[in-house]
VOBA-1610 file (N, C-alpha, C; in pm, whole numbers, padded with zeros to 5 digits, always signed):
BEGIN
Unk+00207-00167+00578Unk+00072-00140+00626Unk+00039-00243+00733Unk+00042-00210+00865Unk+00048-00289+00976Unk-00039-00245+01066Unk-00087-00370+01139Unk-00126-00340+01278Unk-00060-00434+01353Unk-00078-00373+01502Unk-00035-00462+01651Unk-00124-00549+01666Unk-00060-00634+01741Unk-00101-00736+01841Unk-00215-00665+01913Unk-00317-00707+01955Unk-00418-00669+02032Unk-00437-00693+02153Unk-00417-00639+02217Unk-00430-00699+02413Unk-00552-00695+02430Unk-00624-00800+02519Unk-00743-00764+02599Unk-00801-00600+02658Unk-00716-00556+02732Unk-00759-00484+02778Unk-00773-00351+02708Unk-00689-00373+02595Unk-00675-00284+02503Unk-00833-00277+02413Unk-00914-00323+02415Unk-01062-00344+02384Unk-01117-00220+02431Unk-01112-00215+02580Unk-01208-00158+02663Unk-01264-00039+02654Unk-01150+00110+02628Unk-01223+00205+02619Unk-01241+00245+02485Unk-01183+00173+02379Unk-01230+00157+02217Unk-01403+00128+02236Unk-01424+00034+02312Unk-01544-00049+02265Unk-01661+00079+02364Unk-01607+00085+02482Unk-01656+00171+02571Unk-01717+00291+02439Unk-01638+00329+02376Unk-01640+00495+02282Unk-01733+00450+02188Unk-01747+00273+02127Unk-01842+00300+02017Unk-01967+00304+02101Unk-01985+00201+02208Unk-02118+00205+02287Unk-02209+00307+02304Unk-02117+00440+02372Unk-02181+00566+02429Unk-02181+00708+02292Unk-02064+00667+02179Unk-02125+00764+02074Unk-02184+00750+02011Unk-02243+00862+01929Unk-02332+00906+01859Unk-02303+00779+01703Unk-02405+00816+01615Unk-02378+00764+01518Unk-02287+00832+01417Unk-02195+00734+01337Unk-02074+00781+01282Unk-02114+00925+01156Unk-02089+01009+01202Unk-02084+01112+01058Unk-02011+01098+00945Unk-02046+01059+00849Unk-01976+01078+00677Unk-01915+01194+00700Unk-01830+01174+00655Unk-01706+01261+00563Unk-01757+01348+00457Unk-01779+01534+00483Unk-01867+01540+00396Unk-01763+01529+00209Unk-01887+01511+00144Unk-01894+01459-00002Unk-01746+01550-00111Unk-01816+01660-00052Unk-01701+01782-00131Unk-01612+01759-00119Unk-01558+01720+00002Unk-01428+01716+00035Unk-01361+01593+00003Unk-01407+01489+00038Unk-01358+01377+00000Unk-01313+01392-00178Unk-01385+01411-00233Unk-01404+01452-00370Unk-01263+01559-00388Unk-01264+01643-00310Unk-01125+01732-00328Unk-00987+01653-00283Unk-01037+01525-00165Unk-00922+01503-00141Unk-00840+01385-00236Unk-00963+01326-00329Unk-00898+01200-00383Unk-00876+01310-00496Unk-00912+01399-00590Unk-00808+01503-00645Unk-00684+01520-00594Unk-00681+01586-00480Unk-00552+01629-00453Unk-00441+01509-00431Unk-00454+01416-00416Unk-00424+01299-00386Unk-00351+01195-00508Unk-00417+01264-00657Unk-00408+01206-00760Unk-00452+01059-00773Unk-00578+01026-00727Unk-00575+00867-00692Unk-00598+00831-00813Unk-00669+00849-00929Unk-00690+00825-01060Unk-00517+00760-01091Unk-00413+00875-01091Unk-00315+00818-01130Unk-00257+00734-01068Unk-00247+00774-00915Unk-00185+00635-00864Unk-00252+00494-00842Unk-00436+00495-00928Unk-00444+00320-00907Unk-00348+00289-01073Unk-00368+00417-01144Unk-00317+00339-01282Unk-00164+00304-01261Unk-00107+00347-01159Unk+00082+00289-01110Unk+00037+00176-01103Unk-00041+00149-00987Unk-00095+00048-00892Unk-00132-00080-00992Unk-00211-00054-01030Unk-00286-00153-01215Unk-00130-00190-01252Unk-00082-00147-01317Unk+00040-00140-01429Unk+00156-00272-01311Unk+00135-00207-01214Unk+00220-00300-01086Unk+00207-00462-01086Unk+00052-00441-01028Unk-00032-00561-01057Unk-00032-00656-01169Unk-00013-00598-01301Unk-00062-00649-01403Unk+00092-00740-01395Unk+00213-00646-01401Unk+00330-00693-01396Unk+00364-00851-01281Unk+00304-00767-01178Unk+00307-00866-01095Unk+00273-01034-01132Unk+00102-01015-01193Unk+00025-01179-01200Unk+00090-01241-01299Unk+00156-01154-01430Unk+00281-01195-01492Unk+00374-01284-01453Unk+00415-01256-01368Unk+00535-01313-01301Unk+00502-01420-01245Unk+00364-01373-01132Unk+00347-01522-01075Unk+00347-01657-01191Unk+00235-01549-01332Unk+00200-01699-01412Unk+00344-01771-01459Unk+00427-01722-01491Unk+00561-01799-01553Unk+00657-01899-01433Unk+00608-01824-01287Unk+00634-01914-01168Unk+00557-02075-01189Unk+00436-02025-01173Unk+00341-02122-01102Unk+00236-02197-01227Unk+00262-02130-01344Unk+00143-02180-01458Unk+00288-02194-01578Unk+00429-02293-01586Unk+00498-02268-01691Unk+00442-02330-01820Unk+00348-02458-01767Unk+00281-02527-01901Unk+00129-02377-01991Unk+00122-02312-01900Unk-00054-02300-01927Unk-00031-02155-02063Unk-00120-02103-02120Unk-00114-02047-02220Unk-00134-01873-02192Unk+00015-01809-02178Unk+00041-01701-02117Unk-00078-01579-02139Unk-00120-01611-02281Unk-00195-01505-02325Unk-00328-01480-02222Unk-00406-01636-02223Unk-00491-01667-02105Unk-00468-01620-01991Unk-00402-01670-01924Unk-00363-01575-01769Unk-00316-01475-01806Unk-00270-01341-01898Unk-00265-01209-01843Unk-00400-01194-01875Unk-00500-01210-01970Unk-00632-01170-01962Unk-00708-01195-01847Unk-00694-01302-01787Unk-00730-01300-01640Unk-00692-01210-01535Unk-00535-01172-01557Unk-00488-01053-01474Unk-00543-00946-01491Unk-00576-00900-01619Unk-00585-00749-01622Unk-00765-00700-01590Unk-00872-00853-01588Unk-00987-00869-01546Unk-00971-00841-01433Unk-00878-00903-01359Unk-00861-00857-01186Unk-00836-00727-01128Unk-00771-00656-01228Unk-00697-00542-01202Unk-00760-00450-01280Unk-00891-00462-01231Unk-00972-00367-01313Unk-00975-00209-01248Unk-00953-00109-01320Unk-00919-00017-01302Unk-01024+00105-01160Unk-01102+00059-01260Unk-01248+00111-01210Unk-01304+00059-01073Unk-01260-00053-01040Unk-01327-00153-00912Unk-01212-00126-00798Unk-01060-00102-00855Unk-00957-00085-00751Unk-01015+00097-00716Unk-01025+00176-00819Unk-01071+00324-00712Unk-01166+00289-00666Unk-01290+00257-00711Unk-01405+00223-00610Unk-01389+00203-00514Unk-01283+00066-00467Unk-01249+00011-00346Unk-01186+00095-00266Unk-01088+00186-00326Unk-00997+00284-00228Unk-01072+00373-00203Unk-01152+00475-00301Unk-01178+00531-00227Unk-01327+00528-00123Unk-01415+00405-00157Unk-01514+00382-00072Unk-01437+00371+00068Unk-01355+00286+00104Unk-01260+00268+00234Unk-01210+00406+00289Unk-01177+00447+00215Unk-01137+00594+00250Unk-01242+00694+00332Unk-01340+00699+00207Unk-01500+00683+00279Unk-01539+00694+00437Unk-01498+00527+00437Unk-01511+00512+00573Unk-01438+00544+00690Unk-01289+00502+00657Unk-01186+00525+00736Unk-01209+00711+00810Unk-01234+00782+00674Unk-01259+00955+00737Unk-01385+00987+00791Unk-01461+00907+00833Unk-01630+00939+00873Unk-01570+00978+00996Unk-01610+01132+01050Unk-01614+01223+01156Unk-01512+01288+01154Unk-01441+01309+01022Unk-01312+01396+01035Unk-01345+01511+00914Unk-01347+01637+01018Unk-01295+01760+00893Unk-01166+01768+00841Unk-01184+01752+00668Unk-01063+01744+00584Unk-01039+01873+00597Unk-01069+02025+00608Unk-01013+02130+00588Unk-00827+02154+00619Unk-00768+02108+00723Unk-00652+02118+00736Unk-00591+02047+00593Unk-00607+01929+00592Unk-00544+01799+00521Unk-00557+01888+00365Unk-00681+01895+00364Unk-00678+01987+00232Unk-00586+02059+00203Unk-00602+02237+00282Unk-00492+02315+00271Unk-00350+02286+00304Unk-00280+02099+00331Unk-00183+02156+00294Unk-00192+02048+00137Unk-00251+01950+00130Unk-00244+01833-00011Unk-00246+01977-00123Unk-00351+02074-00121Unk-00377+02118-00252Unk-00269+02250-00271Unk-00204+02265-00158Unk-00094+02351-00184Unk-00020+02383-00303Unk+00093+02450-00325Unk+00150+02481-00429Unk+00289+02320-00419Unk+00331+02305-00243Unk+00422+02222-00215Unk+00348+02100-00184Unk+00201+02090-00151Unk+00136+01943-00129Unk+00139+01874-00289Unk+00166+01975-00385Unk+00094+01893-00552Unk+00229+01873-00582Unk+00342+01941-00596Unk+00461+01904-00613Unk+00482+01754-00548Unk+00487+01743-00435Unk+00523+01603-00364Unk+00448+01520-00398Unk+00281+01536-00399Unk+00238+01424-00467Unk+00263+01395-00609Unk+00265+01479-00713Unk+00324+01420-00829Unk+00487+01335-00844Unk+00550+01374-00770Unk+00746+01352-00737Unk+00705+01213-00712Unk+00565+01170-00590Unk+00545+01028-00517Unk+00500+00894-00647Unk+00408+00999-00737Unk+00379+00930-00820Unk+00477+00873-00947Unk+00572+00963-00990Unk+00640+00981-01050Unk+00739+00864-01026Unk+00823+00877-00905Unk+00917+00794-00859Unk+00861+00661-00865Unk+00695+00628-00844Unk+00692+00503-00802Unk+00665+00418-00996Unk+00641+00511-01013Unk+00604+00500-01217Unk+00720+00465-01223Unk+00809+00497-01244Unk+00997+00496-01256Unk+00996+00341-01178Unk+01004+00317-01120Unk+01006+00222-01051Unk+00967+00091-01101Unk+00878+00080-01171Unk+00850+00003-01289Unk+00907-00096-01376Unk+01011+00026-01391Unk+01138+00023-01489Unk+01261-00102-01369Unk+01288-00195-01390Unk+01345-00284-01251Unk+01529-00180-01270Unk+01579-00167-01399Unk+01679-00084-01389Unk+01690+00057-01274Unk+01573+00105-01282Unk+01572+00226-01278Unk+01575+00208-01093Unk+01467+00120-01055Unk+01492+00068-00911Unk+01625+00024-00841Unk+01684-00059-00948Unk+01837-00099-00886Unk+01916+00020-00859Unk+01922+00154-00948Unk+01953+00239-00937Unk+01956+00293-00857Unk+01844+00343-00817Unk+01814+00457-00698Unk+01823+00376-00571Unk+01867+00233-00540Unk+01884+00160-00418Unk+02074+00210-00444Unk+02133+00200-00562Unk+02235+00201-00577Unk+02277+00356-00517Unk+02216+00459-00546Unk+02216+00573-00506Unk+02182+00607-00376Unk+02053+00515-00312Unk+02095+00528-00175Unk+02201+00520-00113Unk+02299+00398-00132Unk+02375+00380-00040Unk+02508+00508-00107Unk+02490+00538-00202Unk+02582+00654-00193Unk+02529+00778-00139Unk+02433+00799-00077Unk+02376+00874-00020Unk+02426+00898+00100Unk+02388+00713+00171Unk+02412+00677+00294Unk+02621+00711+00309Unk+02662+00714+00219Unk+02796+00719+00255Unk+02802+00838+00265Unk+02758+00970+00163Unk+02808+01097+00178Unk+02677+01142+00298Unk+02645+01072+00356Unk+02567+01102+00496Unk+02484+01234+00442Unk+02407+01235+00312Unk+02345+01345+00257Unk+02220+01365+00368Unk+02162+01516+00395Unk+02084+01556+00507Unk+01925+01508+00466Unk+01912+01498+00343Unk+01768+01422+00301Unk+01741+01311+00361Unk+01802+01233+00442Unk+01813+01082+00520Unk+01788+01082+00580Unk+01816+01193+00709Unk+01754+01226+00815Unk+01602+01267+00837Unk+01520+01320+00743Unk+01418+01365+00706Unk+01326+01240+00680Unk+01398+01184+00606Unk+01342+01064+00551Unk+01333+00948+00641Unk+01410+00945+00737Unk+01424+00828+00858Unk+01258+00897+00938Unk+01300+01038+00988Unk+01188+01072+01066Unk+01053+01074+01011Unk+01039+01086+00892Unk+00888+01034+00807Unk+00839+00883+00794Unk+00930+00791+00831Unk+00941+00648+00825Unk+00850+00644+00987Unk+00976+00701+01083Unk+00936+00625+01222Unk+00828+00707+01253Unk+00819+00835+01213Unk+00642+00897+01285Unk+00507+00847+01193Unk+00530+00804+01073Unk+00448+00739+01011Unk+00399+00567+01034Unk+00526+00512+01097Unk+00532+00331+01073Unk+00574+00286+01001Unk+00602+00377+00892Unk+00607+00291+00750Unk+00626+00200+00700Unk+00717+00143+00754Unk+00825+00000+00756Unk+00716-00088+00811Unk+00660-00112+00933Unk+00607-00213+01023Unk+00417-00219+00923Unk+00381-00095+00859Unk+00266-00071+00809Unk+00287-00155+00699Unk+00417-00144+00628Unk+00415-00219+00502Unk+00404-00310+00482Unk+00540-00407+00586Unk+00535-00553+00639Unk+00346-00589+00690Unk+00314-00537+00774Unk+00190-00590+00796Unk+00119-00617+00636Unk+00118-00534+00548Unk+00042-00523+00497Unk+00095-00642+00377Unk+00184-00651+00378Unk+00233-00759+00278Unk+00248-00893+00290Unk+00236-00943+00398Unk+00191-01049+00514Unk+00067-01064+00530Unk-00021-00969+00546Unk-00177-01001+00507Unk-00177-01010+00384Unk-00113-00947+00262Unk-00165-01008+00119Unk-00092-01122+00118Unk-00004-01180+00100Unk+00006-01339+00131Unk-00086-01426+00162Unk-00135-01402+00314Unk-00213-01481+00383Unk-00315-01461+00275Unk-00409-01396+00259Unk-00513-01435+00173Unk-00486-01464+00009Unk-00402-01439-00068Unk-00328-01561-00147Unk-00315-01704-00142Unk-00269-01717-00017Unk-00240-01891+00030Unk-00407-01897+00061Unk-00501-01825+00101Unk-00596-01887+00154Unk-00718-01925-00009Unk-00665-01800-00098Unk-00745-01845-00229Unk-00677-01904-00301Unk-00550-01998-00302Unk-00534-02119-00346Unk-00566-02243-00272Unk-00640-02201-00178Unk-00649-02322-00079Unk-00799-02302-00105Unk-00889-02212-00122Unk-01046-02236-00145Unk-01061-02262-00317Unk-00949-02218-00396Unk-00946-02276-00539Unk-00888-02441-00566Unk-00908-02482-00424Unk-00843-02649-00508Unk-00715-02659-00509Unk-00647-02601-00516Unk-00507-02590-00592Unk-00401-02628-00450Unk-00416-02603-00327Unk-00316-02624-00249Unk-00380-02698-00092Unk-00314-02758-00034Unk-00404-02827+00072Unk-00309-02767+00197Unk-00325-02710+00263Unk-00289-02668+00399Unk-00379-02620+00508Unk-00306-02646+00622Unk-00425-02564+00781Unk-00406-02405+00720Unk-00503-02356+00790Unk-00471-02185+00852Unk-00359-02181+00919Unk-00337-02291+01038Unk-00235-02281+01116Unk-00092-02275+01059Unk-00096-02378+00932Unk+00037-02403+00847Unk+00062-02287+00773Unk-00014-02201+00719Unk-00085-02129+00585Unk-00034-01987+00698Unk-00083-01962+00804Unk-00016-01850+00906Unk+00131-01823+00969Unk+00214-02028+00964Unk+00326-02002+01022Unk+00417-01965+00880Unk+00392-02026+00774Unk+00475-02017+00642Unk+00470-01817+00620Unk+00345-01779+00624Unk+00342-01688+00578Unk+00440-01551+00705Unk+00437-01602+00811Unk+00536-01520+00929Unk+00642-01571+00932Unk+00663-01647+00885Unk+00854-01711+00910Unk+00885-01584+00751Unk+00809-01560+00651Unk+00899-01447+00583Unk+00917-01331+00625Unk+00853-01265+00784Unk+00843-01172+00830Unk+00955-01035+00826Unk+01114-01129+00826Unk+01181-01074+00839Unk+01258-01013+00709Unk+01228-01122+00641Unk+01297-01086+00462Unk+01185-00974+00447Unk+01063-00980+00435Unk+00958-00891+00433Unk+00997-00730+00470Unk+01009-00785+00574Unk+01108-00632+00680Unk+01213-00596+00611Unk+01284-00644+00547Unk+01429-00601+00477Unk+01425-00578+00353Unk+01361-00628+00282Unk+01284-00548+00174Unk+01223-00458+00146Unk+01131-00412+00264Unk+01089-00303+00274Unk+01136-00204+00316Unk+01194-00220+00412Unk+01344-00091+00441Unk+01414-00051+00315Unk+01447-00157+00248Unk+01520-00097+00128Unk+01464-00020+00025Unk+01408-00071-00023Unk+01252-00018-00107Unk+01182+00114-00068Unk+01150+00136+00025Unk+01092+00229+00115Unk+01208+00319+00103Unk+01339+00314+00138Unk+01404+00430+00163Unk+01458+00457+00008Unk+01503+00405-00102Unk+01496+00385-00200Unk+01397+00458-00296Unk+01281+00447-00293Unk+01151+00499-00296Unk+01153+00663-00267Unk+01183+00686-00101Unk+01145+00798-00117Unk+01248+00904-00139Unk+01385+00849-00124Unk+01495+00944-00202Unk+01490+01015-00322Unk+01435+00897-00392Unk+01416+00942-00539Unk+01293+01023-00514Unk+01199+00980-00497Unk+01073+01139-00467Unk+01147+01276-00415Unk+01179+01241-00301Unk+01218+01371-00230Unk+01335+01457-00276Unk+01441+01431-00315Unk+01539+01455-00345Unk+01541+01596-00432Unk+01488+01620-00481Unk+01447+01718-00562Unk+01379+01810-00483Unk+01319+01797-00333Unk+01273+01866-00282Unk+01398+01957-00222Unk+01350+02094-00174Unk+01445+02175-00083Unk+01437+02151+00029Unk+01513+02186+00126Unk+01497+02125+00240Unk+01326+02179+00359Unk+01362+02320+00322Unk+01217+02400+00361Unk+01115+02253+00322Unk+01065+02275+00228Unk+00969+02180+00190Unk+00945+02063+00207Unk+01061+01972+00226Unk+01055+01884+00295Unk+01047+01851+00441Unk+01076+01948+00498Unk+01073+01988+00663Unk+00927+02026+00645Unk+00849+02081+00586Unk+00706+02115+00610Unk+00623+01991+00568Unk+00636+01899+00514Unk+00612+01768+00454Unk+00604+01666+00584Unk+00710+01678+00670Unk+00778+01596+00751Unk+00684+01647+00857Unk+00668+01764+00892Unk+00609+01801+01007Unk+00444+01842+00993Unk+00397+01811+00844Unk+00259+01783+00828Unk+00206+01634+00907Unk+00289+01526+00832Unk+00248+01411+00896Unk+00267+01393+01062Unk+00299+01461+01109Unk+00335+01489+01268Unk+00215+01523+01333Unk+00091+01587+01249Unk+00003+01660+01282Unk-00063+01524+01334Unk-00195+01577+01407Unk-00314+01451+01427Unk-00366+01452+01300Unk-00398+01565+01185Unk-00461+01596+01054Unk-00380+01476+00943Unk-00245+01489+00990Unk-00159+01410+00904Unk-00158+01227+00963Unk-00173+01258+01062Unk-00158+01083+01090Unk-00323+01025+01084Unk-00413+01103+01072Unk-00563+01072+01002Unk-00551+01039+00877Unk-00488+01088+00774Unk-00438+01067+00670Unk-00359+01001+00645Unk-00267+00926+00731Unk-00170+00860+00677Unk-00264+00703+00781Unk-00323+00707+00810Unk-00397+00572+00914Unk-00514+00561+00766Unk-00574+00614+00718Unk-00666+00632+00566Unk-00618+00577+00481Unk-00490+00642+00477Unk-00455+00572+00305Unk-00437+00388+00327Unk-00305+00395+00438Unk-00304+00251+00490Unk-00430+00190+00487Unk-00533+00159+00543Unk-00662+00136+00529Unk-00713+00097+00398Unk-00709+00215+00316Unk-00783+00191+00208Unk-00730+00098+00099Unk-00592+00122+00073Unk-00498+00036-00024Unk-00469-00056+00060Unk-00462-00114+00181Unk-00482-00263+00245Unk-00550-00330+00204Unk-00691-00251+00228Unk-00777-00340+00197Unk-00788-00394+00020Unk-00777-00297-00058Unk-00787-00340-00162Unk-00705-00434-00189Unk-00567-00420-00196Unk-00424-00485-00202Unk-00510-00666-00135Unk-00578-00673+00014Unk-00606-00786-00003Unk-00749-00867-00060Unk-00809-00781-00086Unk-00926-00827-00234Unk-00839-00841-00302Unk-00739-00788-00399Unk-00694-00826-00499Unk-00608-00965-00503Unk-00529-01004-00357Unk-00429-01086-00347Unk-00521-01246-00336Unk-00630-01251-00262Unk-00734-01356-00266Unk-00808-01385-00413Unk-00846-01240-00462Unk-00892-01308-00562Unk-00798-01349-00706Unk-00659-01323-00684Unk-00563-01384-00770Unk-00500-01514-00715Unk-00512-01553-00614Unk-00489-01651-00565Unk-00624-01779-00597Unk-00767-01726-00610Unk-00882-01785-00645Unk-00826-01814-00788Unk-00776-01733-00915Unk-00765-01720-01030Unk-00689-01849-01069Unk-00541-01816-00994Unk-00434-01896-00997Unk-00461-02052-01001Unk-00546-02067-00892Unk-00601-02194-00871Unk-00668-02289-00987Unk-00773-02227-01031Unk-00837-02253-01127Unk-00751-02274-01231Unk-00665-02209-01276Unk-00594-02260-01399Unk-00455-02291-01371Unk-00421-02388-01225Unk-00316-02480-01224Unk-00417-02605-01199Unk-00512-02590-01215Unk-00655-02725-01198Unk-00661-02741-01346Unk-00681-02662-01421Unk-00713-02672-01545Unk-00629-02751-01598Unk-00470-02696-01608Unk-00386-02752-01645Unk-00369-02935-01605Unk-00422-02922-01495Unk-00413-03135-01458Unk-00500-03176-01535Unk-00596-03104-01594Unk-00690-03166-01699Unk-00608-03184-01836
//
């Protein structure tokens, strides 16, 4: 989940467009409402939660080995409150779609082949969970990649017309950065922005290679099960302007949350590696 570099001049007729338009139109209500249905967002914050929870886990046995495990996951799963992560996505969402008719996006998400793929997306990333089950299907990529199977090709072109790769990295590089910045407003770590910005871009590239793997990994196992028809109509949805509105949304919305959540576990963290010097 990424953005570019920003040029100056690159301002101009952005800023020019908010000046002279109208005021922003909401997204009407119904639809939004149909689209976080079709979308399954209910289930995918509970992937998302379950991820998380796993995740602050891990950090605590990193970064808290003295402190009392039971304590920090109850702190985690306070963070990873179920109810406050949809709020967040889909209020952003909210915003991100103000002046866009969902009718296309709709008819194809609520399809007979839009609900198939989104459950396969959810599914795979649930599976995923499982760290076996991940080594696996990376293991199966590359036997993929050897019998040069035609799902790869599909899957490369959903990567580069989407970003996916450069969207992700961005986006995992901004949750860092505000991590390092809420152990640095929790007490717990003393660094510049400047230091706190170069640490967090010198991983840019492991970042990048992780996510390539993962990502293609990821969506083999979703897709794979698809026919090729269906996946060619999948592929050439996101091609649409309807589809890259939707795919610029979701990025958006789970960014943003992803970095509320990464600051305020980094705030958490702090506090009880402080505790612990007591």
């Amino acid at each position: 989940m990424i953005r570019g570099v920003v040029r100056p001049l690159g301002l101009i007729l952005p800023l020019l467009a908010l000046l002279f338009a109208g005021p922003a139109r909401a997204a009407d209500p119904a639809q939004l409402q149909d689209l976080f249905e079709a979308l399954h967002i209910e289930a995918t914050i509970d992937v998302m939660h379950d991820e998380g929870v796993e995740y602050g886990r891990e950090i605590g046995q990193d970064m808290l080995p003295e402190a009392d495990s039971g304590s920090w996951q109850r702190v985690v799963e306070r963070i990873h409150d179920k109810d406050w992560m949809r709020s967040s996505v889909e209020n952003r969402f909210a915003e991100a779609l103000q002046n866009h008719d969902l009718t296309d996006i709709l008819d194809y998400l609520q399809s007979a082949d839009g609900q198939e793929i989104v459950d396969l997306e959810i599914a795979a990333r649930r599976a995923f969970l499982d760290p076996g089950i991940e080594q696996a299907a990376r293991d199966q990529l590359e036997q993929r990649r050897d019998d040069k199977a035609p799902v790869l090709a599909a899957i490369d072109q959903l990567i580069r017309d989407s970003d996916l790769i450069e969207r992700n990295v961005m986006g995992a590089l901004n949750s860092n950065l505000v991590f390092y910045n809420g152990l640095v407003d929790g007490g717990a770590l003393e660094m510049s922005q400047a230091d706190i910005v170069a640490d967090v871009w010198s991983q840019e590239e492991t970042v990048r290679d992780e996510a390539r793997d993962w990502l293609n990994a990821f969506l083999l196992m979703a897709y794979e099960p698809l026919d090729n028809a269906e996946l060619q109509a999948y592929v050439a949805f996101y091609q649409t302007p309807e589809g890259q509105v939707l795919n610029r949304a979701m990025f958006e919305a789970f960014d943003t949350m992803y970095e509320e959540l990464s600051y305020i576990l980094g705030r958490a963290l702090a506090r009880h590696m402080q505790s612990e010097k007591l």
